[in-house]
C-alpha positions in Angstrom: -39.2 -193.0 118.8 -42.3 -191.1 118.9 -40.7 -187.8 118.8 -38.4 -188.6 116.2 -41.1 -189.6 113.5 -42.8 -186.2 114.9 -39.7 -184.1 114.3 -39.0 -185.7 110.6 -43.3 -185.1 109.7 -42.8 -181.7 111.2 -39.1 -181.0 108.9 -41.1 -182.7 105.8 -44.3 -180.1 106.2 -41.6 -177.4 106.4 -39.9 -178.1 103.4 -43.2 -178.8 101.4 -44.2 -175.5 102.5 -41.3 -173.6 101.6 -41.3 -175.4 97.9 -44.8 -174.4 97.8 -44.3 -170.7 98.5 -41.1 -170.7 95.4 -43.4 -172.3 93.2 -46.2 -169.3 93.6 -43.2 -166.4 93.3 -43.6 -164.2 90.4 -40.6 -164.3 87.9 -38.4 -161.2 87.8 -40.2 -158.3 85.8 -37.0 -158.5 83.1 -37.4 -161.9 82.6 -39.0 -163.9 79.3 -40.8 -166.8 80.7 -42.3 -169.6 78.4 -44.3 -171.7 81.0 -42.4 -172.8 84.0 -39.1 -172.0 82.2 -37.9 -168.4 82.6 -34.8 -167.0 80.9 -33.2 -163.8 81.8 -33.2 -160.7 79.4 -29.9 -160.7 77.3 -28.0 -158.0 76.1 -25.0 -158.3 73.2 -21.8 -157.7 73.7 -18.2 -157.6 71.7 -15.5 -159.9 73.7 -11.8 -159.2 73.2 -9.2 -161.5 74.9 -5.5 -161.4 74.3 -3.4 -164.3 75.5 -0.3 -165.0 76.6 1.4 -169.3 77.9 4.7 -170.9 77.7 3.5 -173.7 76.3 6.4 -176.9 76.5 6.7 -178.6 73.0 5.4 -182.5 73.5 8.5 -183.8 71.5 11.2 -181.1 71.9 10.4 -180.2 75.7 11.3 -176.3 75.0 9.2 -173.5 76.4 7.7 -171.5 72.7 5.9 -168.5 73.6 2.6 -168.7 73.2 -0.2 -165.5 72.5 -3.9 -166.2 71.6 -6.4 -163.5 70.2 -9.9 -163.5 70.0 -12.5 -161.4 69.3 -17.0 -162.6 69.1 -20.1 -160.9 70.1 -22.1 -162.8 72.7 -24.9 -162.3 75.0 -24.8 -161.9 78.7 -27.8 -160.8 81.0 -28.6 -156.9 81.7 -26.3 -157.3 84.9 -23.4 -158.9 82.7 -23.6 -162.2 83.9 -22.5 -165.3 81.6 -25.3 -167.0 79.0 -24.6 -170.4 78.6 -24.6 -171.0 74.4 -23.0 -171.8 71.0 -21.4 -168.8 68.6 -18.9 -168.6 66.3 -16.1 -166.5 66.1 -12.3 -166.1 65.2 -9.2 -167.3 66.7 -5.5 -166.1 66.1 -2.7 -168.4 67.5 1.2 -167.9 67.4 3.9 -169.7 68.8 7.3 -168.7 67.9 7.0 -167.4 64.1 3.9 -170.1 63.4 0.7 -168.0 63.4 -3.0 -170.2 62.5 -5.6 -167.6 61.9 -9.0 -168.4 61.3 -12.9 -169.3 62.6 -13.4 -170.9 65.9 -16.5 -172.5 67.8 -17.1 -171.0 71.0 -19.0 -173.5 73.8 -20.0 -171.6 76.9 -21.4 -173.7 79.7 -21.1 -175.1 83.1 -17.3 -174.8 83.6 -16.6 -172.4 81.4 -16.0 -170.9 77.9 -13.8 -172.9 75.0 -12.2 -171.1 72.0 -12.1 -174.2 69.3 -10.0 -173.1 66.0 -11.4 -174.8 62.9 -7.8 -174.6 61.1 -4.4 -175.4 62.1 -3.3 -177.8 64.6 -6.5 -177.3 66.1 -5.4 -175.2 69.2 -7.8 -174.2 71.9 -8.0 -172.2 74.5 -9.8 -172.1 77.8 -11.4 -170.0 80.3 -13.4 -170.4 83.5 -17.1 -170.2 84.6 -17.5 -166.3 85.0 -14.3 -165.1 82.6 -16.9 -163.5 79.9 -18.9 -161.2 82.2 -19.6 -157.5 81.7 -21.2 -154.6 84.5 -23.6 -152.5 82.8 -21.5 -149.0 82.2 -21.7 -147.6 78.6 -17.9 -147.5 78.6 -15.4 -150.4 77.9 -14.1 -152.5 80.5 -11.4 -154.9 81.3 -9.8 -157.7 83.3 -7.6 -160.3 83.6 -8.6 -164.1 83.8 -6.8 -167.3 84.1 -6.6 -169.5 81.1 -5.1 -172.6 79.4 -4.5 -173.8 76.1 -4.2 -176.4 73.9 -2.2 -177.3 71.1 -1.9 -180.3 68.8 1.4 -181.5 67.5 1.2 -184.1 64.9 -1.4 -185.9 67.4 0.5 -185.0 70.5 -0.9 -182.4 72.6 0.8 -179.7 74.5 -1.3 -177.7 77.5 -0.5 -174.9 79.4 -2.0 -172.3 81.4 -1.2 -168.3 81.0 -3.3 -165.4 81.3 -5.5 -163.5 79.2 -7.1 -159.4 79.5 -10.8 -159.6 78.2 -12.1 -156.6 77.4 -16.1 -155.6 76.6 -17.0 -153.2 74.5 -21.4 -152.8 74.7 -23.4 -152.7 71.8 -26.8 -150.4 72.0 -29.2 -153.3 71.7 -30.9 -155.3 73.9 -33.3 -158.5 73.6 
């Protein structure tokens, strides 16, 4: 019994020691700190994602194909890693001859990044935790992501899940 308590007094110093030791390290040199809360330096970047789903029609049950464009600026750190935050931007939708066209709220947190068009039958698409990231090259990248959609129908929603290519162009400034 004795060594037990000695062994978990002995695990507890350990611990407190190694939290103590984090709590003294220096933030990185790039970052902007504002008391114990340090965020990472950003830089702005132009997203471009074209979509594609076969999305199944919630009354009708056929396949329409699907494409979704999109085009914002957003931050991401100096190594091109995601920001969580909340921009606006467009969002172009069409499924077989319909086409909505118009602004969009983009939510980028914890799971991921959600297109949200303002007009139409409110379609939405999604992508996952790490879709919008860029590397630091000058020149334009790309890459494919998985993705889903979502699509309203009179109060019925159809969802499906496609692909889309996100490309980065850089812009020159940093914050």
């Amino acid at each position: 019994m004795k060594k037990n308590i000695l062994i978990a007094l002995f695990a507890s110093a350990l611990v407190s020691s190694a939290y103590a030791s984090n709590q003294n390290e220096q933030p990185h040199h790039d970052d902007q700190c504002d008391g114990h809360e340090c965020r990472p330096k950003t830089k702005e970047v132009c997203f471009n994602l074209y979509c594609s789903y076969e999305v199944e029609g919630p009354r009708d049950h056929e396949l329409k194909s699907c494409t979704a464009a999109s085009t914002f600026s957003k931050k991401v750190t100096l190594e091109g890693a995601e920001v969580p935050e909340t921009l606006d931007g467009n969002l172009e939708v069409k499924c077989d001859g319909q086409t909505w066209v118009g602004r969009a709220d983009i939510f980028t947190g914890l799971l991921g990044t959600r297109v949200q068009g303002k007009t139409g039958p409110d379609p939405a698409i999604f992508l996952p935790r790490g879709a919008l990231t860029a590397s630091c090259g000058p020149q334009t990248q790309g890459h494919y992501t998985e993705s889903s959609i979502e699509i309203n129908d009179d109060g019925k929603f159809s969802r499906s899940r496609g692909k889309c290519f996100v490309w980065v162009t850089e812009q020159d400034h940093h914050n």
